[in-house]
C-alpha positions in Angstrom: -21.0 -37.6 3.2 -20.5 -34.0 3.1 -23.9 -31.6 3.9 -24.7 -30.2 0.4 -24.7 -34.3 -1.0 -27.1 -34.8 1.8 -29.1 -32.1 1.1 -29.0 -33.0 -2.7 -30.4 -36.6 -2.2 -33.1 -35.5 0.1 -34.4 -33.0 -2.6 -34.2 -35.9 -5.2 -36.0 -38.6 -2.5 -38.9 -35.9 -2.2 -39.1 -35.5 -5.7 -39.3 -39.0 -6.0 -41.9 -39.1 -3.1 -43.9 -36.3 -5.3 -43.4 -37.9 -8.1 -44.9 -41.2 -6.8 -48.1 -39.5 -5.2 -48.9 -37.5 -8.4 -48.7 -41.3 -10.2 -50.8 -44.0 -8.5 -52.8 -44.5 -11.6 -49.5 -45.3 -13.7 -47.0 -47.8 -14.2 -44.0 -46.7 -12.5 -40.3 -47.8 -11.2 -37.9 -46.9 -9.6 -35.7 -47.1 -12.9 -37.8 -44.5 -14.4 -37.6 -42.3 -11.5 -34.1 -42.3 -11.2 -33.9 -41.6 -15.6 -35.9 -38.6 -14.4 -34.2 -37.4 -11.2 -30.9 -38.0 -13.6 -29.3 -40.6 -10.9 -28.2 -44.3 -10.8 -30.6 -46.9 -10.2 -28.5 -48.4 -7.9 -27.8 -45.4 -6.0 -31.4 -43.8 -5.8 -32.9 -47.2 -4.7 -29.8 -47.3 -2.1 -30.8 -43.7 -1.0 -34.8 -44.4 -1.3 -34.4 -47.0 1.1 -32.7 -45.1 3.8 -34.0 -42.2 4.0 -37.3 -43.4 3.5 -37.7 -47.4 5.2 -39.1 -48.9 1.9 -37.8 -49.2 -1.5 -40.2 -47.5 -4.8 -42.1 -50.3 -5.5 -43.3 -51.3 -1.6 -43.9 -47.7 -1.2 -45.8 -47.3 -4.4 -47.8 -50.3 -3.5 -48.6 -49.1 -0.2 -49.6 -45.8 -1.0 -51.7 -47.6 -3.6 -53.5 -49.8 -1.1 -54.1 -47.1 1.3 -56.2 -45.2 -1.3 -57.9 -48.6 -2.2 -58.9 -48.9 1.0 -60.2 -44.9 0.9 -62.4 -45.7 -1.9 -64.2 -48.8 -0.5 -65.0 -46.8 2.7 -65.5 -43.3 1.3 -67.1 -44.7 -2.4 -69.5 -46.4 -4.4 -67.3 -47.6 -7.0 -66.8 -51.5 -7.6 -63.9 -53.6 -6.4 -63.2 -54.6 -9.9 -62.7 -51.0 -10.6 -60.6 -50.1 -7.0 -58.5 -53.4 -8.1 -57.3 -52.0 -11.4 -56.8 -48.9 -10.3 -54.1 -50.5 -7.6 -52.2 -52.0 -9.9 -53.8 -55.4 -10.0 -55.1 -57.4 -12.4 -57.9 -59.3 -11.2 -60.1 -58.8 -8.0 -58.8 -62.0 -6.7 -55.4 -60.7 -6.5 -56.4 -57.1 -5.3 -58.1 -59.4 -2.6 -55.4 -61.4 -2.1 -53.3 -58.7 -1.4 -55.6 -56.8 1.0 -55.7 -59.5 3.2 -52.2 -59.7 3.6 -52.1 -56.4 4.4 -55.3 -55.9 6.1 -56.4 -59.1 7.5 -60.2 -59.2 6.1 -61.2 -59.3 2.8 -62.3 -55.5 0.8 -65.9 -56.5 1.4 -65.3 -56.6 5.3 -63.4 -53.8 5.5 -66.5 -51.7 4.1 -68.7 -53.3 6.2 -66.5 -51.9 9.6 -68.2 -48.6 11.5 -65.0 -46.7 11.0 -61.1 -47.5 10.2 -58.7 -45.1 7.9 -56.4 -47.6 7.1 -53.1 -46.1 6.9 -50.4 -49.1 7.1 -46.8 -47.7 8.9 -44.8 -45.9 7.3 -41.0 -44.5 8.8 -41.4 -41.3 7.0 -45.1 -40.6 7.9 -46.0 -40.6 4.1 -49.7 -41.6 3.5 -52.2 -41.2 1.3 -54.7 -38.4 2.1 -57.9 -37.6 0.2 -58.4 -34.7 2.1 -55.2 -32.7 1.9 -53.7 -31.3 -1.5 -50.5 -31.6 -0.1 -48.7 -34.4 1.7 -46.6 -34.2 4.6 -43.6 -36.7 5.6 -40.1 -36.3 7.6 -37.0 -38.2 5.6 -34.6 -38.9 8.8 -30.4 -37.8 8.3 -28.8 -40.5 7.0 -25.9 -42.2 9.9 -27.7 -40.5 12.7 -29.7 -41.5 16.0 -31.9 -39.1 15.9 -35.0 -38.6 18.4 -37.8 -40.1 16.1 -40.2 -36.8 15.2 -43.3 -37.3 13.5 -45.4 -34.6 11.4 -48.6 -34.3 12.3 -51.9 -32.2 11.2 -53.7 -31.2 14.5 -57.3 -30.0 14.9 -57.6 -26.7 16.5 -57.9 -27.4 20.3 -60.1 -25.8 22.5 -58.4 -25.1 26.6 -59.5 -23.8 29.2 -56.6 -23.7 32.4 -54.8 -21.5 34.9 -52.0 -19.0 33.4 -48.8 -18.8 34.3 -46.4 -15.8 33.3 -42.4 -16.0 33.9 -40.5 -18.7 34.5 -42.5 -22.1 33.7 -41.4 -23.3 37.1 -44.6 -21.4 38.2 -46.5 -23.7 36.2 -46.5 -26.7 39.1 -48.6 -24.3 41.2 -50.9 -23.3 38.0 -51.7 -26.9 37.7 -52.6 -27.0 41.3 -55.0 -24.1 40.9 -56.7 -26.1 38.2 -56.9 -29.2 40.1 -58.6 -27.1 43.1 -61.3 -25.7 40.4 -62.0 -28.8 38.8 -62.8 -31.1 41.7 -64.9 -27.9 43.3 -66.7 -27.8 40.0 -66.9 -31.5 39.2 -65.5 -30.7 36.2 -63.2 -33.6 35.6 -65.3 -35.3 33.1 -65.2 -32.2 30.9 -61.7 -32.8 30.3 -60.4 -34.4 26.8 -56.8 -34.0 27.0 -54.0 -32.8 29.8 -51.7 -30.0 28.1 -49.2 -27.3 29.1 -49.1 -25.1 26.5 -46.5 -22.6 25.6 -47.5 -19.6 23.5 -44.5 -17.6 24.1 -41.7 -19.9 22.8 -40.1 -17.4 20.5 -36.5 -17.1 21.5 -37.5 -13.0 21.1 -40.0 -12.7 24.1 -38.0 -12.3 27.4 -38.2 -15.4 30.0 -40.5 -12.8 32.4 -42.8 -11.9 30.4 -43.7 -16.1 28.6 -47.2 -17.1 29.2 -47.9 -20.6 29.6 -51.0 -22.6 30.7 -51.8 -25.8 32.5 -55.1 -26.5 30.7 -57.7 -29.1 29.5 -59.0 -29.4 25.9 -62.8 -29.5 26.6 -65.8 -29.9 23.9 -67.9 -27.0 22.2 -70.5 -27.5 24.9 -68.1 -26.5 27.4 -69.6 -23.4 29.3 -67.0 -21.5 30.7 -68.4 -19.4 33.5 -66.4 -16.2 35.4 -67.0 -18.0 38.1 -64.7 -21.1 37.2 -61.9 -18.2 37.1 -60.2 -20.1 34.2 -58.8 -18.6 31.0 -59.9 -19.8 27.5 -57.2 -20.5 24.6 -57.7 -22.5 21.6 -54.5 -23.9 20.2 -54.8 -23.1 15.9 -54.8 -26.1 13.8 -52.0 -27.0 11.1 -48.6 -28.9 11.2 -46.8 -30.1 14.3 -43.4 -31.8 14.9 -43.9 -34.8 17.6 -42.0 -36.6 19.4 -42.2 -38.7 23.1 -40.8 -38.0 26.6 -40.8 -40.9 28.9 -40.8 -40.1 32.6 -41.7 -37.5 34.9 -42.7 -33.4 33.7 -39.4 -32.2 36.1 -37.7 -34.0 33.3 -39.1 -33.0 30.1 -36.8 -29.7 29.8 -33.5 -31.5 28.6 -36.0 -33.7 26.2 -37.2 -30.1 25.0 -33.4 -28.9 24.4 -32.0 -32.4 23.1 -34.8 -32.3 20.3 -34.6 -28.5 19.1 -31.2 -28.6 19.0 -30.7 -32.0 17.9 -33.5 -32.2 15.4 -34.9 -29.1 14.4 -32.0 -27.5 12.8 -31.6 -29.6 9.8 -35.0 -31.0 9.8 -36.2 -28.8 6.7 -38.6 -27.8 8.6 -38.4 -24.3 10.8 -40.6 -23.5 14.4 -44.0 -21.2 13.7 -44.0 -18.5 16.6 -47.5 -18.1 15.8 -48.5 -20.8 17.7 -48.3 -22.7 20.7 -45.8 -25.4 21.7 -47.7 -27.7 24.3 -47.1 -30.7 25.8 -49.6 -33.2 25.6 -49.9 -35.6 28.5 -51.1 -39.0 27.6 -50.9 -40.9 31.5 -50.2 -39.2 34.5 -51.7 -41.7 36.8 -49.0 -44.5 36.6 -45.0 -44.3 38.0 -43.0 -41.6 36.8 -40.9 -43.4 35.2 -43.7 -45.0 32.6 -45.0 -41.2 32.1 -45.6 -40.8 28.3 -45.5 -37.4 26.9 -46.1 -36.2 23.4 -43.7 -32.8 22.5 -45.5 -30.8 20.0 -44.2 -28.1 18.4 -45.8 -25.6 15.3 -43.8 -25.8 12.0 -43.5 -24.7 8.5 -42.2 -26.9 5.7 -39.0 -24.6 4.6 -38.4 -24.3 0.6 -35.6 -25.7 -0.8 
């Protein structure tokens, strides 16, 4: 399929995806979304289904349950009320339903101390309350792609050893940070393992790159001269994700393979303004089971 066709069904799909979010009260099909998007049936469900992992209707119903699920943990309102709005006609079939999905009843699942309820999704596409806009990754269509999620971070607090030049120094900056930890008993303080990356901008010459082998730590985290570490917080927003398994000497070519394989037709483009990091989730096993999350800054580009 030649590029501008891709292109074309990926605008139409996150129409479609628009389209459906802005509609979870209404009665809607993929028939009527395709009359709107002025394509086949046949060929938008076809192209729904691919680039997204579910066809209209088990997306729509999906989304649907996900905000039910938001307003029995986050409302006061009835399930009678919660069960028409998703589409159902009865609480016994809303019920019904959320048990397949779920695996307790609506009534349990406001009882739990805490659960968000999002139920997988391919593309990343979720209901959120809290965001006016929602975020999702359609994959090429035909390719084997590394699988990149997007991702709204927290800002992240660090505090670590700099490194400037080549990020072969940073093995040494981890050491120094090792050394100050254990002399400071500090090892409890830390939340999360990260090398982070502010420098990343093709622009800013290879000498002169900052990077940091650094904790995230909590806002009662007192960080005295003494500790001779530098404090950075990495800014919240959007992040492309994906995994590295095995070893840190290794992660470069994961690094290369992803920007170069992923990035440039992603529709989304790097944000020099912030950090790349990588976000170590177990060091202490063999290298080989090493799991490392890739993160990188980016900004939805406008079709």
């Amino acid at each position: 399929m030649r590029t501008n066709t891709k292109i074309d069904w990926h605008r139409k799909v996150e129409d479609a995806i628009m389209r459906i979010l802005g509609a979870l009260d209404e009665p809607l099909n993929f028939r009527q979304i395709s009359r709107e998007l002025h394509t086949s049936p046949y060929h938008f469900h076809r192209k729904f289904r691919e680039l997204t992992g579910e066809n209209v209707h088990e997306c729509l119903k999906r989304l649907r349950m996900e905000r039910a699920m938001f307003l029995l943990r986050n409302t006061g309102r009835g399930i009678l009320d919660i069960a028409l709005d998703s589409g159902y006609e009865t609480p016994e079939a809303f019920t019904k339903a959320f048990k397949r999905i779920y695996g307790l009843t609506p009534t349990d699942a406001r009882k739990l101390p805490s659960w968000e309820g999002a139920v997988f999704s391919s593309a990343g596409l979720h209901y959120n309350e809290s965001q006016p806009s929602h975020w999702f990754y359609l994959n090429p269509e035909g390719v084997d792609r590394m699988e990149t999620k997007i991702v709204a971070f927290d800002a992240k607090r660090m505090v670590g050893v700099e490194n400037v030049g080549d990020y072969w120094g940073l093995p040494q900056a981890w050491e120094k940070l090792h050394a100050v930890l254990k002399e400071h008993q500090l090892y409890p303080q830390a939340q999360e393992w990260m090398s982070v990356f502010p420098d990343h901008a093709d622009s800013i010459p290879m000498p002169e790159k900052r990077s940091y082998a650094a904790i995230a730590v909590g806002a009662d985290f007192r960080s005295e001269a003494s500790y001779g570490l530098i404090e950075y917080e990495i800014p919240a927003g959007l992040y492309a994700v994906t995994v590295h398994f095995g070893s840190s000497e290794e992660i470069g070519p994961t690094w290369d393979r992803w920007t170069q394989e992923w990035l440039p037709d992603s529709g989304w483009r790097a944000d020099p303004a912030r950090p790349n990091y990588e976000w170590y989730q177990n060091q202490c096993v063999l290298p080989e089971l090493q799991l490392t999350f890739l993160c990188t800054p980016v900004i939805k580009i406008e079709r």
